[in-house]
N, C-alpha and C positions, 0 to 999 in steps of 0.2 A: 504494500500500500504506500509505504514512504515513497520510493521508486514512481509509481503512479505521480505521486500529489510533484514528485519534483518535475517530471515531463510535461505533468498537465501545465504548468507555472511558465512551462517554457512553448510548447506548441501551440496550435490551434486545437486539433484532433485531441481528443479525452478518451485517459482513460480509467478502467474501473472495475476492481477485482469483486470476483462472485464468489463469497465465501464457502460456500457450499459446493461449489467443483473447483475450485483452486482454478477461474480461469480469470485472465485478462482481456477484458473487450475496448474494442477500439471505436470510439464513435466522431463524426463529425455533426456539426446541429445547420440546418439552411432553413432557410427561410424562403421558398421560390415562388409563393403566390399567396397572395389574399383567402381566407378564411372560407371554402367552400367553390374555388375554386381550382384549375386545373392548372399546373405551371406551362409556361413555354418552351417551348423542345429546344428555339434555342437557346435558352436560357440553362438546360439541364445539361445540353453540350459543351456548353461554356464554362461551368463550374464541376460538374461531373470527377474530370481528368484531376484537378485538382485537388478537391475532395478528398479522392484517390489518395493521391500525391501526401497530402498531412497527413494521412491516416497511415502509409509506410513508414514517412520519417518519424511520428510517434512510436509506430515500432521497433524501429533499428534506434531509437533511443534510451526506447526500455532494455534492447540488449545489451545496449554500450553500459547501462548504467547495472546491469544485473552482472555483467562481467567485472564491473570494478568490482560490486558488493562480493564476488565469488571469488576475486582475487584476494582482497584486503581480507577477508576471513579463513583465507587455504593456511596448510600448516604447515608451517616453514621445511623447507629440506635439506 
């Protein structure tokens, strides 16, 4: 969770551990049309790829940051 809250601090993309299956989910939030209706396609092609795009780099975040914490805690050799 520490891990989380430090990515989310730094990305767009969020994320948010499920205590119950030990997972990490990754979300982005848009906002692409008014209240009942339908977004515009290209509006969804526009932001789509990107979306995308945050929601990787929050993950190779979390590895960069899971790997420190795996490092600094391994047992010396």
């Amino acid at each position: 969770m520490r891990i989380c809250n430090s990515v989310n601090g730094r990305e767009r993309a969020k994320l948010a551990v499920s205590d119950t299956y030990n997972v990490v989910r990754a979300s982005v939030e848009l906002v692409l049309a008014a209240p009942g209706r339908m977004p515009d396609e290209a509006l969804l092609r526009a932001v789509i790829g990107r979306a995308m795009t945050e929601i990787a780099t929050a993950i190779d975040e979390f590895g960069n940051e899971l790997e420190k914490l795996d490092s600094s805690t391994a047992p010396a050799s």
